[in-house]
Steps between C-alpha positions, in 0.01 A plus 500: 500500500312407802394890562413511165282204585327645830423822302313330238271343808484793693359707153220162452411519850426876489304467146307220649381705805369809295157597606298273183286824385838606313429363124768267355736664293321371140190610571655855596279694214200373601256733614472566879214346685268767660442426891135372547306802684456427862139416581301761696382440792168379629315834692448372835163379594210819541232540700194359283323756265160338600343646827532348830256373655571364882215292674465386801370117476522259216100547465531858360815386286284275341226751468747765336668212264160468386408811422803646383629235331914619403393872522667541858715269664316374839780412804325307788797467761420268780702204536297170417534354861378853657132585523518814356227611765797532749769514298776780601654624162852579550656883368537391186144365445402816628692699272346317202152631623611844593601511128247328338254671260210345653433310826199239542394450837265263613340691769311384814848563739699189287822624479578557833842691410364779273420684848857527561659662206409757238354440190411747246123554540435606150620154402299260731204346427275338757304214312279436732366870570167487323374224797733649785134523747437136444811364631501275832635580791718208655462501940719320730712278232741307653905559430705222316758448278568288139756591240804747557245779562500444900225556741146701372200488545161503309346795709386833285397503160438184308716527226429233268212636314546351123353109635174714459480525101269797538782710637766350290318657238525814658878443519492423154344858431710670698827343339374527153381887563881595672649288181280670178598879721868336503544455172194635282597373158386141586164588640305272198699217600512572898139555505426177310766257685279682854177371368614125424619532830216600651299204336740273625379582869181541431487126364675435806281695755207320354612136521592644892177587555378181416731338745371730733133393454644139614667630835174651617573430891793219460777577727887565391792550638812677332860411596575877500283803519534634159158435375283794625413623193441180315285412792269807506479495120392081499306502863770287598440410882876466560766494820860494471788392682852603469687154244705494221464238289850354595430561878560183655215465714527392877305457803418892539397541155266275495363590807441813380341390212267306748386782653396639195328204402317505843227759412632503071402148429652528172624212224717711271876685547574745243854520443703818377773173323489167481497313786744267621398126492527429850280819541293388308421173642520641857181710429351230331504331845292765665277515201613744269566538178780723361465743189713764325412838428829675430495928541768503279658799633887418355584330189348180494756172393281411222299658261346873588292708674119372324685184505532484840141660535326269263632205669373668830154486414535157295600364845190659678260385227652107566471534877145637502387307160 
């Protein structure tokens, strides 16, 4: 009886540990389920159908955004700490321009690394071609180091040649003419983003130039000798020194700065950032006051590239009312 007993368990125990897709015996003449299909895969991500367009500061992005609008996709690669002046891409940055379908350059000797590796010729486009005999020649520049670029130097070519809006325009022409030969089908709209553009540094160049009219034989002195074109272009009588804004500044820099100020009797720092405050109030003690004019070569924390530009000259037009 007690067998009888265990075999009665041992037949419940089994039933109850039957895998639960097996239907209970009543509903037995229902119809069998069909298996949901298995969903098909996602296609791994592709290499974007739009053109590729590499450039080589965050100026000419902006340019080509403008222009093209979502007909290409621009890439501008520099990290955001790195002037991308100096910046060293590493292989795969350099891969991405080796295989782009077109390659803005900025000209004037800026990116210092393009000497070093190959790029396909019939892809690069120097920007700043069409005014290649007007640029300056730096002499004896000093060495020094800021960011995790290391040690350069200023001597050659000055490279930052958009602060003069009469070049940028040029730029602009040059982007917009590699863009509409890029990708033809959007030449109304290419052509007509390049000529809002273009008014947009003309306005720009003409509230300089007023500025300018105001600086007729008043001193300045830049915190870091990236003005030479905005300088020529405004008749800006200006000497630099070699500052960051963050630079703490000690006993040498200052006396440096005194020596400038020793035949440069000038009332006004131009600063590539804003200042810190104890910088600030450290020139105020030797008489001079501090103002920004950012070059905006990298992407800027706020707002954009006429942003940045706009508040430039806003800046210049409140200094020198």
């Amino acid at each position: 009886m007690k067998s009888r007993t265990l075999l009665s368990c041992l037949v419940i125990v089994l039933a109850a540990c039957k895998p639960s897709a097996e239907a209970p015996a009543e509903k037995a003449a229902a119809p069998p389920v069909e298996k949901a299909a298995e969903p098909v895969p996602a296609p791994a991500p592709t290499k974007s159908s739009k053109p590729q367009v590499l450039v080589a500061n965050y100026p000419l992005q902006y340019f080509a955004q403008r222009i093209a609008g979502d007909a290409v996709d621009v890439r501008f690669l520099a990290p955001k700490d790195e002037d991308p002046a100096f910046w060293q891409p590493d292989a795969a940055a350099i891969s991405a321009f080796q295989g782009a379908d077109l390659i803005l350059m900025n000209g004037a000797t800026y990116s210092k690394w393009a000497d070093k590796v190959t790029l396909p010729e019939s892809k690069v486009v120097d920007t700043a071609s069409a005014f290649a005999n007007n640029f300056i020649e730096v002499r004896d520049a000093t060495t020094h180091s800021h960011g995790p670029g290391g040690e350069h130097s200023h001597n050659g070519t000055a490279f930052t040649t958009w602060i003069d809006f009469k070049q940028a325009i040029l730029q602009v022409r040059a982007v917009s003419e590699a863009l509409v030969k890029l990708v033809p089908a959007a030449k109304d709209a290419m052509e007509k983003n390049t000529d809002a553009l273009k008014d947009e540094f003309d306005a720009l160049d003409e509230r300089m130039s007023t500025v300018s009219r105001r600086l007729v034989n008043q001193p300045l002195v830049a915190s870091h000798p990236v003005y030479h074109y905005l300088a020529r272009r405004y008749g800006m009588n200006l000497q630099s020194v070699l500052w960051e804004p963050d630079t703490v500044l000690d006993d040498k820099h200052l006396a440096d700065l005194n020596g400038v100020l020793a035949g440069h009797r000038a009332r006004w720092m131009i600063w590539e950032g804003e200042p810190t405050k104890e910088n600030v109030e450290k020139l105020a003690a030797l008489g001079l006051q501090s103002v920004v004019f950012d070059p905006c070569g990298n992407v800027p924390e706020s707002g954009d590239f006429m942003a940045v530009m706009q508040a430039n000259v806003s800046a210049l037009e409140k200094a020198f009312p």
